[in-house]
PDB file of N, CA, C and O in Angstrom:
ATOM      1  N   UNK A   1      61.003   3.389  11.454  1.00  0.00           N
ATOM      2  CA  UNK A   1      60.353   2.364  12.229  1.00  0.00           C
ATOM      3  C   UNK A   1      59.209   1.779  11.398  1.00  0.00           C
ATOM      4  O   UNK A   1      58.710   2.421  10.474  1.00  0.00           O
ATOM      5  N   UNK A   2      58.867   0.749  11.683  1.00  0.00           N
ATOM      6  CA  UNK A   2      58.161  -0.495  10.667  1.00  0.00           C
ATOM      7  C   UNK A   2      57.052  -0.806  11.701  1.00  0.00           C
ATOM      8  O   UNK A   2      57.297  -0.553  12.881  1.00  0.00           O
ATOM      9  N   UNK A   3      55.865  -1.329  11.364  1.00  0.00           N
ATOM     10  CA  UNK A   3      54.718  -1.805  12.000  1.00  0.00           C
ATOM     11  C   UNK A   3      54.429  -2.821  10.948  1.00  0.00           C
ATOM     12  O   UNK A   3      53.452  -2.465  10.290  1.00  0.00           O
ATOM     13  N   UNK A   4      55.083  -4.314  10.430  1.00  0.00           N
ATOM     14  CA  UNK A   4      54.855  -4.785   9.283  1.00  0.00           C
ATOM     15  C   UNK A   4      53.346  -5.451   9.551  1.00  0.00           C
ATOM     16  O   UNK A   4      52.558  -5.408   8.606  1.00  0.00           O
ATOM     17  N   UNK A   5      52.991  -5.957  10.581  1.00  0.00           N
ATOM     18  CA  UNK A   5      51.341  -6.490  10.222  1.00  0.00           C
ATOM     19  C   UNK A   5      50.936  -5.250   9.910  1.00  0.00           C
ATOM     20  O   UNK A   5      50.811  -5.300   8.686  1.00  0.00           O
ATOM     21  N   UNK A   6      50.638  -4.109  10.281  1.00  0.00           N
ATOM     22  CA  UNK A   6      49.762  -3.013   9.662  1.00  0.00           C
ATOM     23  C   UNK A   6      49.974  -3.024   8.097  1.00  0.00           C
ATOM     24  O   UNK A   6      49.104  -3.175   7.240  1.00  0.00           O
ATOM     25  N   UNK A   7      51.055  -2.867   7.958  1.00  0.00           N
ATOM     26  CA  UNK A   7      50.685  -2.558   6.444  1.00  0.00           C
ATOM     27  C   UNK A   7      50.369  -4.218   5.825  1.00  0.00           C
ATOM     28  O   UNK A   7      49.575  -4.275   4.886  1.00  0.00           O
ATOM     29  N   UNK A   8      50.876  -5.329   6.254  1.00  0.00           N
ATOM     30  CA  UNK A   8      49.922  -5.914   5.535  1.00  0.00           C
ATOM     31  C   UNK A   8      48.449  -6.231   5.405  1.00  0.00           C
ATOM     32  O   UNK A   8      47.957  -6.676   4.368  1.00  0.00           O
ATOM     33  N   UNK A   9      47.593  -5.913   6.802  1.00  0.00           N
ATOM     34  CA  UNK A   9      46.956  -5.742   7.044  1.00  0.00           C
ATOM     35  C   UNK A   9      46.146  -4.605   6.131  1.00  0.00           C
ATOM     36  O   UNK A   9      45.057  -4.866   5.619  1.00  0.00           O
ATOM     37  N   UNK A  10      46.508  -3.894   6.052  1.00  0.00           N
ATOM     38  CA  UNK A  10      45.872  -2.642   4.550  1.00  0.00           C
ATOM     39  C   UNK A  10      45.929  -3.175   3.407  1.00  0.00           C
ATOM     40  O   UNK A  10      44.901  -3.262   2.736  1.00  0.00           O
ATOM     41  N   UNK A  11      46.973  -3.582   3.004  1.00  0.00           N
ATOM     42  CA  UNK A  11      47.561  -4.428   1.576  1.00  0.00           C
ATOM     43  C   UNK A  11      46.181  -5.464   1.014  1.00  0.00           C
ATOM     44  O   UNK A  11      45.467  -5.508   0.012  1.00  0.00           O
ATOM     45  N   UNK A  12      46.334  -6.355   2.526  1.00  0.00           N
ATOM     46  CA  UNK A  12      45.074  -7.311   2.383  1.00  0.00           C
ATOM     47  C   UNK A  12      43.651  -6.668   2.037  1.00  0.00           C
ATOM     48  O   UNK A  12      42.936  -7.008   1.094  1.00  0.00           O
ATOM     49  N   UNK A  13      43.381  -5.685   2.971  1.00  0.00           N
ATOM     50  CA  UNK A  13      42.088  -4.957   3.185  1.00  0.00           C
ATOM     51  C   UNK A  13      41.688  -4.800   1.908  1.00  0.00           C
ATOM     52  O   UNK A  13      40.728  -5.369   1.388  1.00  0.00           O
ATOM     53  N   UNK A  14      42.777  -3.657   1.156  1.00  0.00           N
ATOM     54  CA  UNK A  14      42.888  -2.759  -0.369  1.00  0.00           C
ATOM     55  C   UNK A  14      42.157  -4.064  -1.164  1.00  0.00           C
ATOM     56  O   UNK A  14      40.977  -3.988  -1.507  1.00  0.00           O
ATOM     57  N   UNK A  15      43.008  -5.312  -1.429  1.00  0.00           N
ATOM     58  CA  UNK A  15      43.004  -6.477  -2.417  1.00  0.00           C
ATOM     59  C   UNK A  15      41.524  -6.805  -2.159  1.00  0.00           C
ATOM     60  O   UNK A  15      40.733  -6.650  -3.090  1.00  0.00           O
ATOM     61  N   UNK A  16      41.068  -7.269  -0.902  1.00  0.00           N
ATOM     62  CA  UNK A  16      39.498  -7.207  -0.977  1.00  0.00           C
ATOM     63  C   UNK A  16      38.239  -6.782  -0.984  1.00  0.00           C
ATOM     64  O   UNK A  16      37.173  -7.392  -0.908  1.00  0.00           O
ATOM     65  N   UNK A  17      38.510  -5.621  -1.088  1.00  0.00           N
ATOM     66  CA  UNK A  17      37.463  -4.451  -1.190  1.00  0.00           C
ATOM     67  C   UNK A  17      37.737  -3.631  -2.853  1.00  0.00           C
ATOM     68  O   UNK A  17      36.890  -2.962  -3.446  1.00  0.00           O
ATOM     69  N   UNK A  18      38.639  -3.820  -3.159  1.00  0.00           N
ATOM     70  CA  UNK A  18      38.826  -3.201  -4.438  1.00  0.00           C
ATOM     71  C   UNK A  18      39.812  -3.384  -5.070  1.00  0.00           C
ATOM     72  O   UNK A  18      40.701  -2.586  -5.366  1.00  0.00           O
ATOM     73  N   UNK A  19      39.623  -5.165  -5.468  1.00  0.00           N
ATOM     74  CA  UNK A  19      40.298  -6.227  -5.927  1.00  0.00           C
ATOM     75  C   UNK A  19      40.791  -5.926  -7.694  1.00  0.00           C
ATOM     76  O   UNK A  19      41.628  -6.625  -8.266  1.00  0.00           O
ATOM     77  N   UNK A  20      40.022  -4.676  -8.384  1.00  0.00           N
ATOM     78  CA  UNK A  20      40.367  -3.823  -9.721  1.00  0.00           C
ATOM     79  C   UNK A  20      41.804  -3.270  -9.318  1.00  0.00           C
ATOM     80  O   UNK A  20      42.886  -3.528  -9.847  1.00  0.00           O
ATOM     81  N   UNK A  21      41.562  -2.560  -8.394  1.00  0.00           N
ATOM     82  CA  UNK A  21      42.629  -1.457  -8.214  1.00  0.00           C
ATOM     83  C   UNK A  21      43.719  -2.070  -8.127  1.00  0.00           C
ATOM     84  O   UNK A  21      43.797  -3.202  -7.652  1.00  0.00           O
ATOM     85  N   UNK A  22      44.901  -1.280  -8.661  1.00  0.00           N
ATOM     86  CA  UNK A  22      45.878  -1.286  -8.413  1.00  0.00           C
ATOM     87  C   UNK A  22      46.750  -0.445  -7.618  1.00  0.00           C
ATOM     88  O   UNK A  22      46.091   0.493  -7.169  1.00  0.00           O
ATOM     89  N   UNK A  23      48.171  -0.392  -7.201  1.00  0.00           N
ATOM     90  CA  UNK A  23      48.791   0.313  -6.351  1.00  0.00           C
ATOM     91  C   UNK A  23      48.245   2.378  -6.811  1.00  0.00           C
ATOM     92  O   UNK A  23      47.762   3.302  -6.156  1.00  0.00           O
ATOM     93  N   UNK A  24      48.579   2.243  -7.858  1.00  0.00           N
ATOM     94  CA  UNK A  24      48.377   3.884  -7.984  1.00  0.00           C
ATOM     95  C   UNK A  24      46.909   3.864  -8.116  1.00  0.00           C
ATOM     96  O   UNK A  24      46.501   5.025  -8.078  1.00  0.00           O
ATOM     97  N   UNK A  25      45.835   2.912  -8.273  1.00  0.00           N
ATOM     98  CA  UNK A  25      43.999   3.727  -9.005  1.00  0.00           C
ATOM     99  C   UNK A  25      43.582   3.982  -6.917  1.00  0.00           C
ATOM    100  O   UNK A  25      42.719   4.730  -6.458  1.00  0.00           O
ATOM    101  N   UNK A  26      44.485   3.129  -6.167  1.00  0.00           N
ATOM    102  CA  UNK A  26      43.647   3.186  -4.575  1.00  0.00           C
ATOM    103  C   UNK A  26      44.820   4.194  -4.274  1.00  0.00           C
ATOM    104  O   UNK A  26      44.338   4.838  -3.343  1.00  0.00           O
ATOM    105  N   UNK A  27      46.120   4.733  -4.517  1.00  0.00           N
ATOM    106  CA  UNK A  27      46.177   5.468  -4.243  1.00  0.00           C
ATOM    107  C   UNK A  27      46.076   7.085  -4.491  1.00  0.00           C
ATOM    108  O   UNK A  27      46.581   8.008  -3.853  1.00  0.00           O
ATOM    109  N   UNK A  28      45.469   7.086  -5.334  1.00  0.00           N
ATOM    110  CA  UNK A  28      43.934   8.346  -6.091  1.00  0.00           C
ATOM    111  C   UNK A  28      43.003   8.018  -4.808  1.00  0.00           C
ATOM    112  O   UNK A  28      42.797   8.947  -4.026  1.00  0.00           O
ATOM    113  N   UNK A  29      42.454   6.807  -4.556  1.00  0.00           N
ATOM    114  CA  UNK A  29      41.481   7.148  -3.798  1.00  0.00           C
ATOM    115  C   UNK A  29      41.529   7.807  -2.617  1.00  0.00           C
ATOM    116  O   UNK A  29      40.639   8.573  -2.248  1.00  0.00           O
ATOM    117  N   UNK A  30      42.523   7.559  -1.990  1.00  0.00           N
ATOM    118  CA  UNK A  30      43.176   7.839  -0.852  1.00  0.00           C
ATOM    119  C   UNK A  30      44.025   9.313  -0.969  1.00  0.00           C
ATOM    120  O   UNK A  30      44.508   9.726   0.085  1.00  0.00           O
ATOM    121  N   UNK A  31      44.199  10.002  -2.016  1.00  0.00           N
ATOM    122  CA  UNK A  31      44.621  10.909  -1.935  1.00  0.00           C
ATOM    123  C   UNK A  31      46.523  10.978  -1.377  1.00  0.00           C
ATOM    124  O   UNK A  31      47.189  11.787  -0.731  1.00  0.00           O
ATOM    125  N   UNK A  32      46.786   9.755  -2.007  1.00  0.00           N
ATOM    126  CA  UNK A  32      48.344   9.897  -1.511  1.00  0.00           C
ATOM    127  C   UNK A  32      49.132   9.369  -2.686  1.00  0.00           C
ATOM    128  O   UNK A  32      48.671   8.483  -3.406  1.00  0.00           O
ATOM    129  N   UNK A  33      50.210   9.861  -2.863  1.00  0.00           N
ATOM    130  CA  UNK A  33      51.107   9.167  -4.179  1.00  0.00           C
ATOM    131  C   UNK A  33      51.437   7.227  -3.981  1.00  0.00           C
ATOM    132  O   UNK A  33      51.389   6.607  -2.919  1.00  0.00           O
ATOM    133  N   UNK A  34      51.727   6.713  -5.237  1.00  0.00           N
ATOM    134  CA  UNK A  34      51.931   5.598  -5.507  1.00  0.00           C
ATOM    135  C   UNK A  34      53.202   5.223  -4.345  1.00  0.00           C
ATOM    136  O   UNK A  34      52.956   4.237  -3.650  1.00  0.00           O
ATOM    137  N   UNK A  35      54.051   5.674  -4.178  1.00  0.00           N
ATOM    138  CA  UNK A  35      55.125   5.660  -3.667  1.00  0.00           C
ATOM    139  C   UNK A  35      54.764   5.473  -1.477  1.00  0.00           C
ATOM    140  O   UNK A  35      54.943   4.699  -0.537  1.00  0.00           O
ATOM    141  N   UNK A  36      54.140   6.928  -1.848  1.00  0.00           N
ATOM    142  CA  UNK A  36      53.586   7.328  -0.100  1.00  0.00           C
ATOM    143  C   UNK A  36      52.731   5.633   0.061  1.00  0.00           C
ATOM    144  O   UNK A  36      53.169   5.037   1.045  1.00  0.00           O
ATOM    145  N   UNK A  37      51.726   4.892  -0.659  1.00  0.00           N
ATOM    146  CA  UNK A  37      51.018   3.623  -0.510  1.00  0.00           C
ATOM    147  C   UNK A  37      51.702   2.476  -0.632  1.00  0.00           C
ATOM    148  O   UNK A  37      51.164   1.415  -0.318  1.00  0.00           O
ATOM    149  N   UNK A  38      52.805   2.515  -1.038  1.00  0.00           N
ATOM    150  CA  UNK A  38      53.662   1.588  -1.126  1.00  0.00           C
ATOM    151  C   UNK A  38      54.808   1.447   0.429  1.00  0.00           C
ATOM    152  O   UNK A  38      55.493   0.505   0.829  1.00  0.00           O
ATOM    153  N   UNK A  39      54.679   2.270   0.754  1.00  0.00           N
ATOM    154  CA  UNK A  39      55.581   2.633   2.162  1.00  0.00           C
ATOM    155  C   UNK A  39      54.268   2.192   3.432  1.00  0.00           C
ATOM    156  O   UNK A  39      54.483   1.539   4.453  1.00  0.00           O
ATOM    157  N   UNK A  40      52.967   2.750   3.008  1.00  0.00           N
ATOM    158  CA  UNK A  40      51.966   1.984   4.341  1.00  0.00           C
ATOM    159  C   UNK A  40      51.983   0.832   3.939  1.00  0.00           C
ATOM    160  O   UNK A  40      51.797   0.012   4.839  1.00  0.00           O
ATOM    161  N   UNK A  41      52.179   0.284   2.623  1.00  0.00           N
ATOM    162  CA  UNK A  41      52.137  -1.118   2.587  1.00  0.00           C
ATOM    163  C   UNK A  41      52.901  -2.074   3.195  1.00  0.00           C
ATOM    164  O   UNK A  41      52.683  -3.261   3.439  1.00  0.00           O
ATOM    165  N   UNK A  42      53.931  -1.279   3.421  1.00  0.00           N
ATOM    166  CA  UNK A  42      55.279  -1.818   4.410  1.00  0.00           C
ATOM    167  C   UNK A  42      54.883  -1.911   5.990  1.00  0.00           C
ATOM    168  O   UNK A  42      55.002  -2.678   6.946  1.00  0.00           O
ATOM    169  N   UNK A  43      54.408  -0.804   5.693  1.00  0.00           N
ATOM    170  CA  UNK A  43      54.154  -0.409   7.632  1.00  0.00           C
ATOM    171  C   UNK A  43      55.156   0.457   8.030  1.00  0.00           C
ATOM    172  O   UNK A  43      55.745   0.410   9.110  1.00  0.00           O
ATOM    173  N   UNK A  44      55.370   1.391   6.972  1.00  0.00           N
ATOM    174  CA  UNK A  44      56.348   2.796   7.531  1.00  0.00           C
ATOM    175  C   UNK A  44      55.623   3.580   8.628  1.00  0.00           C
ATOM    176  O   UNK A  44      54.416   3.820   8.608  1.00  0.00           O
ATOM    177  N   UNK A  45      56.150   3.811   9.221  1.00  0.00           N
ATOM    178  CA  UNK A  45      55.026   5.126  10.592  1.00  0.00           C
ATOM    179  C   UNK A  45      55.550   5.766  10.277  1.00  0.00           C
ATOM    180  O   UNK A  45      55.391   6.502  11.251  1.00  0.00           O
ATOM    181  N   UNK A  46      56.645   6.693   9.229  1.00  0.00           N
ATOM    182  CA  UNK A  46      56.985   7.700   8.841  1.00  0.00           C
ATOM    183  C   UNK A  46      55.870   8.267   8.457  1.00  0.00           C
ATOM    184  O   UNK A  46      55.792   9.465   8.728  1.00  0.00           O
ATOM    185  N   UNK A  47      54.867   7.733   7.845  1.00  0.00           N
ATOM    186  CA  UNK A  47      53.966   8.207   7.210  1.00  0.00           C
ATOM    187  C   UNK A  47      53.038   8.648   7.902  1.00  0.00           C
ATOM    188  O   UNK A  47      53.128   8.247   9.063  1.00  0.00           O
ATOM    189  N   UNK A  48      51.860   9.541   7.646  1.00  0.00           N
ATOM    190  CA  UNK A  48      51.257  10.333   8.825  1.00  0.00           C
ATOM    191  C   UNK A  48      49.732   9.068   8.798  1.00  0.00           C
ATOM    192  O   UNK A  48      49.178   8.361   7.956  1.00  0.00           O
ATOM    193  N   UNK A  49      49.554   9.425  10.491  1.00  0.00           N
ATOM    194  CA  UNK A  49      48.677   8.323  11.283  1.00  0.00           C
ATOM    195  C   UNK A  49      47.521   8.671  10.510  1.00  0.00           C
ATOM    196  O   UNK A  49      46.628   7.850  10.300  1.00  0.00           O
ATOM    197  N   UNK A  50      47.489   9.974  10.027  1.00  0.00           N
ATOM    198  CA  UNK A  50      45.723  10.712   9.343  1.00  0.00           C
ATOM    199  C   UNK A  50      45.844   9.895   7.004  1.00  0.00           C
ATOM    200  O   UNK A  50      45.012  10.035   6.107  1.00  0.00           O
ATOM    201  N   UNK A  51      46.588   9.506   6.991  1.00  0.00           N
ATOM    202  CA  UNK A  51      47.029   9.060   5.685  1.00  0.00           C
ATOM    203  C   UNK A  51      46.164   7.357   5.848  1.00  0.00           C
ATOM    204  O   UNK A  51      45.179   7.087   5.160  1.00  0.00           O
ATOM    205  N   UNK A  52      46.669   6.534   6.704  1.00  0.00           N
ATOM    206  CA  UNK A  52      46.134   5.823   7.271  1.00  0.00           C
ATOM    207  C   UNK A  52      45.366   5.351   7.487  1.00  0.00           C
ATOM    208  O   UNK A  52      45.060   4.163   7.395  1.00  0.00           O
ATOM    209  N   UNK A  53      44.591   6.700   8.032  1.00  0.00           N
ATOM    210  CA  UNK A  53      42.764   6.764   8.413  1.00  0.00           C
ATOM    211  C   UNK A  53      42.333   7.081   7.311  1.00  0.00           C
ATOM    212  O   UNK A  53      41.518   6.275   6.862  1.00  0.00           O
ATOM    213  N   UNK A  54      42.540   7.887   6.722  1.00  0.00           N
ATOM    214  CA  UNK A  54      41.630   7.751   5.350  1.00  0.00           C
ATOM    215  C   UNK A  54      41.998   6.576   4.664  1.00  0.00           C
ATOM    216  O   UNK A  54      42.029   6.604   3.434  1.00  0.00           O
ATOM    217  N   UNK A  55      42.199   5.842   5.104  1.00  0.00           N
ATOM    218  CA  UNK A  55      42.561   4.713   4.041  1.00  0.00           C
ATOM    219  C   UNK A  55      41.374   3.536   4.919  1.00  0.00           C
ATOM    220  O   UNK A  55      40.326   3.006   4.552  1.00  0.00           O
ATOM    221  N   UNK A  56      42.044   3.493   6.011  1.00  0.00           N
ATOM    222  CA  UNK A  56      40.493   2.884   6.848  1.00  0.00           C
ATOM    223  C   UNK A  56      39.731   3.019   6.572  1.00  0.00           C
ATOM    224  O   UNK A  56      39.066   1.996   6.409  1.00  0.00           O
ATOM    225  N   UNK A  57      38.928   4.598   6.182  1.00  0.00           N
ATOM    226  CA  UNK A  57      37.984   5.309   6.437  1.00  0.00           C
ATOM    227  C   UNK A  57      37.312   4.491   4.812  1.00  0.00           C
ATOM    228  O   UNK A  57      36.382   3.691   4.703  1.00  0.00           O
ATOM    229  N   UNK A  58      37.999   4.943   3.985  1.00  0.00           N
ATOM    230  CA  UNK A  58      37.735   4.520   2.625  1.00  0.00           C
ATOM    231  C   UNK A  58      37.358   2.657   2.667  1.00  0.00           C
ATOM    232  O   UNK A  58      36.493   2.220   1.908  1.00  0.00           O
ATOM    233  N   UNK A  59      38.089   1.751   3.592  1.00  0.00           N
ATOM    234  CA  UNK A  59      37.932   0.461   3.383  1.00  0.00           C
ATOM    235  C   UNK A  59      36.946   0.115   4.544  1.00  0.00           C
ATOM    236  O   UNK A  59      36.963  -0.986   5.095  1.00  0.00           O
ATOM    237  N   UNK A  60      35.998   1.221   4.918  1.00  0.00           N
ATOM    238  CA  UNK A  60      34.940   1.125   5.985  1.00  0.00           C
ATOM    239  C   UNK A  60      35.505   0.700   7.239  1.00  0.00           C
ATOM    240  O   UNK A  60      34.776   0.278   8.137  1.00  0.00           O
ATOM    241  N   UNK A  61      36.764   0.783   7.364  1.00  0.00           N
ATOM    242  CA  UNK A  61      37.902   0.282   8.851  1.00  0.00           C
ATOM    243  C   UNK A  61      37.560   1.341  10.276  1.00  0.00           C
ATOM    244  O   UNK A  61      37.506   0.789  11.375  1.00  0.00           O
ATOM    245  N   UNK A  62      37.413   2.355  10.213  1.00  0.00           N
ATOM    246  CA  UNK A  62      37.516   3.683  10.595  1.00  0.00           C
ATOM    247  C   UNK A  62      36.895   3.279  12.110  1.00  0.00           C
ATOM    248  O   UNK A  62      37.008   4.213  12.905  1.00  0.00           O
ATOM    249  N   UNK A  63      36.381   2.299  12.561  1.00  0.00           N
ATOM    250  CA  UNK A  63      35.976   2.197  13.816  1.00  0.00           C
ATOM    251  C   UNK A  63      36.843   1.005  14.386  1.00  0.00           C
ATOM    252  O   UNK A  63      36.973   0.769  15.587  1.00  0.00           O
ATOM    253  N   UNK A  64      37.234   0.516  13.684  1.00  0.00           N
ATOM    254  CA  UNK A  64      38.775  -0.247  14.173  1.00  0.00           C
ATOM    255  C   UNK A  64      39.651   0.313  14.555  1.00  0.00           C
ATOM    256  O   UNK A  64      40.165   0.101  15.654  1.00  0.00           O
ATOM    257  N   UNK A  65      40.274   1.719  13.197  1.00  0.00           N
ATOM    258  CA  UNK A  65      40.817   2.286  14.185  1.00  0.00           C
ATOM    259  C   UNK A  65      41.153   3.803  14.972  1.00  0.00           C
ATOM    260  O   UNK A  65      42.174   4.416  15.282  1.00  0.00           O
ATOM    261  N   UNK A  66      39.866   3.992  15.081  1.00  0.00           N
ATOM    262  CA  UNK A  66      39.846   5.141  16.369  1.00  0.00           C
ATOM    263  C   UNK A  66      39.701   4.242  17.348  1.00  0.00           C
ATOM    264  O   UNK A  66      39.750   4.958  18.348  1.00  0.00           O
ATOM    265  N   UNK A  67      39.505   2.776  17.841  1.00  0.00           N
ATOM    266  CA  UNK A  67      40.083   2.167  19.027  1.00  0.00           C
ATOM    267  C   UNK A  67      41.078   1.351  19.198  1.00  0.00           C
ATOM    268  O   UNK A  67      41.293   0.431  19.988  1.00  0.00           O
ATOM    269  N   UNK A  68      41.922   2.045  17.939  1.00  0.00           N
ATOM    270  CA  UNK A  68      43.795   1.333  18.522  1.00  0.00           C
ATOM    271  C   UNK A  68      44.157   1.428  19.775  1.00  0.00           C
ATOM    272  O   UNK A  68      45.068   0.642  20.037  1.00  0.00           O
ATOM    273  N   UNK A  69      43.855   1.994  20.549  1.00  0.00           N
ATOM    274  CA  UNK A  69      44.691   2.478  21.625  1.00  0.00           C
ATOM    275  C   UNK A  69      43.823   2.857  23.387  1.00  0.00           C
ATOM    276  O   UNK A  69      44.107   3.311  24.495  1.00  0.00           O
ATOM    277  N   UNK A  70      42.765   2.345  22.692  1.00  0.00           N
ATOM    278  CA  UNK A  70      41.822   2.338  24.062  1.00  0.00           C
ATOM    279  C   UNK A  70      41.756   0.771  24.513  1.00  0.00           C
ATOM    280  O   UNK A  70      41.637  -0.222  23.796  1.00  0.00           O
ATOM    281  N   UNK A  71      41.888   0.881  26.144  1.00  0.00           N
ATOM    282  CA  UNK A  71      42.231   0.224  27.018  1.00  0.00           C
ATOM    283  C   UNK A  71      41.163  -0.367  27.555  1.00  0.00           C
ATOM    284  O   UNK A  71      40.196   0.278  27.961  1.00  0.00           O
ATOM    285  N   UNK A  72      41.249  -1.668  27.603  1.00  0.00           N
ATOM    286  CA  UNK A  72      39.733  -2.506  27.901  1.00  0.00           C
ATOM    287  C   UNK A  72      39.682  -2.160  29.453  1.00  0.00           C
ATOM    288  O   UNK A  72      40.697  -2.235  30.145  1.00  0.00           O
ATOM    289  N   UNK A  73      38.783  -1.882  29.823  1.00  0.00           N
ATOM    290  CA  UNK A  73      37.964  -2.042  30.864  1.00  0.00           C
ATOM    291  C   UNK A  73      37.778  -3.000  31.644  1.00  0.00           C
ATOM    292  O   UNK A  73      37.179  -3.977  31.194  1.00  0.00           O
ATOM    293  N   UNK A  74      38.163  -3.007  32.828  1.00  0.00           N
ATOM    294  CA  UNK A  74      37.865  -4.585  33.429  1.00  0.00           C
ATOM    295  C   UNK A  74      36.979  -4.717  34.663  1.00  0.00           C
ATOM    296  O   UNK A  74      36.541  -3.620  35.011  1.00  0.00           O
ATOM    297  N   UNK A  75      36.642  -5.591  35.318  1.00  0.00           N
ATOM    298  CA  UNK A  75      36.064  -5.549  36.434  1.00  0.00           C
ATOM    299  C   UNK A  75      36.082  -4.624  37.527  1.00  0.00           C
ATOM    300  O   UNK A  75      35.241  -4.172  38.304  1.00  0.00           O
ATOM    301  N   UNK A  76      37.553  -4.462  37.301  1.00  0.00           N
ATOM    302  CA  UNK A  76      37.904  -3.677  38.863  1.00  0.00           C
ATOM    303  C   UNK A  76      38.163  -2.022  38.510  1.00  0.00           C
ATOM    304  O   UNK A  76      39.087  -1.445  39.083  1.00  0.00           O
ATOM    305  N   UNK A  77      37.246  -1.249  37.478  1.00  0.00           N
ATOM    306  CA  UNK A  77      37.809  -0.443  37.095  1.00  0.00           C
ATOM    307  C   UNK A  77      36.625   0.180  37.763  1.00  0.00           C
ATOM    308  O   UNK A  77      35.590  -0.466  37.923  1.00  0.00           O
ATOM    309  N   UNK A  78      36.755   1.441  38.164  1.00  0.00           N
ATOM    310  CA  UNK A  78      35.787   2.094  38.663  1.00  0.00           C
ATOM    311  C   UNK A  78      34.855   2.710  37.850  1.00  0.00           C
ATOM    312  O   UNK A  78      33.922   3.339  38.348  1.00  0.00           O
TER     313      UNK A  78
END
């Protein structure tokens, strides 16, 4: 299964924050093989959600996304 804005969404992130790097010097930073960064670049979810976050974490993202998945609040909510 594919999530393709996510990984371009990283792809983009990577290119502007550390516009030197290439596919393998950010994936040293990140602690994952050339191959494993090339697959989030896709938007594989094979790949683990914590691979991800350090990759956020590293492109200062990390509060984007620990609220993927929280649910806005609305008027009528108690």
């Amino acid at each position: 299964m594919k999530l393709p804005q996510l990984g371009l969404n990283l792809k983009d992130a990577r290119r502007r924050r550390f516009p030197a790097d290439n596919l393998a010097a950010f994936a040293i930073r990140i602690g994952v093989s050339r191959a494993t960064l090339q697959k989030m670049e896709q938007g594989d979810l094979s790949v683990s959600m914590e691979k991800y976050y350090r990759a956020a974490k590293l492109l200062g993202l990390e509060r984007d996304f620990e609220q993927l998945l929280q649910m806005p609040r609305s008027l009528f909510d108690d």
